[in-house]
N, C-alpha and C positions, 0 to 999 in steps of 0.2 A: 504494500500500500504506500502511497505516497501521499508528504504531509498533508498538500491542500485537501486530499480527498479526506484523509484523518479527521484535518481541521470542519471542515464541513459538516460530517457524522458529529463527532463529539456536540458543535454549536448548534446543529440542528436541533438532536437528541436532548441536550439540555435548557431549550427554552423553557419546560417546564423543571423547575428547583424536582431535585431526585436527591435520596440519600445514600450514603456510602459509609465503606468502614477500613479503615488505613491498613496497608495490606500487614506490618508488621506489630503497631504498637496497638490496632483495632478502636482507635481511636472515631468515631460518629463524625459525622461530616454533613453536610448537604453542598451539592451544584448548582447552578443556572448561568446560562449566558448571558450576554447583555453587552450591547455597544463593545463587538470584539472581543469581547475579555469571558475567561469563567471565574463566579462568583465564588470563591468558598463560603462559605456560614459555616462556624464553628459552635459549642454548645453552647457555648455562653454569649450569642451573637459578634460574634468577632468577625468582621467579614478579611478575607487576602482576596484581591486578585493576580491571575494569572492570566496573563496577557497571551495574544496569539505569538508576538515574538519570545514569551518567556515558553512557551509550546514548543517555537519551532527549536529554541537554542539545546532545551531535551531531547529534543528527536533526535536531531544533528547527533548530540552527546551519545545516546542511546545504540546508534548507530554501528556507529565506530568500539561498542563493548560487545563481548560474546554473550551471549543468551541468559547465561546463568546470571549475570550484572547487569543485566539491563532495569530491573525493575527491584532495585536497592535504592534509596533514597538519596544515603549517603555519597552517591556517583552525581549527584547535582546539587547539591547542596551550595556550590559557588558558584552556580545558575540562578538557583531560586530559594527565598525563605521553606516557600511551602512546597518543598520534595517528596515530601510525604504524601502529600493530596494529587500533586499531577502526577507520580508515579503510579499510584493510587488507580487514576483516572485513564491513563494512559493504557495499562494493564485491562481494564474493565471495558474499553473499548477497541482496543487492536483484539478481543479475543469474541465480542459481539457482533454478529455475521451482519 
């Protein structure tokens, strides 16, 4: 798959807020898109965004790791605050057909 089509699925899919659970620490989550970006909402209303460039700069990242590394957080963490959640997110829709 290539990003833009990635990009598209994820933003389409998340125009309606959807929850999630962090793939290691199992941490609660919710999504939605909005003006390019995905919203995090955290449990105590904390919102992150992740931007489409902060998507693409993981992908890129993602890329260039073998399989078993691609979806560790700690491999973007000097990408992004929230590794957690776009690895997260990432994982949950490169595997939904």
């Amino acid at each position: 798959m290539k990003f833009d089509d990635f990009w598209q699925k994820i933003y389409r899919n998340l125009r309606v807020k959807k929850d999630f659970t962090t793939l290691y620490r199992e941490t609660r989550f919710s999504a939605h898109s909005e003006n390019n970006n995905i919203i995090i909402t955290l449990k105590k209303n904390e919102q992150r965004n992740l931007s489409r460039e902060n998507f693409k700069e993981i992908w890129n990242a993602a890329a260039k790791l073998p399989k078993y590394e691609r979806y560790r957080p700690g491999n973007y963490s000097k990408i992004t605050f929230s590794s957690s959640y776009a690895v997260t997110l990432l994982k949950h829709y490169l595997q939904v057909k």
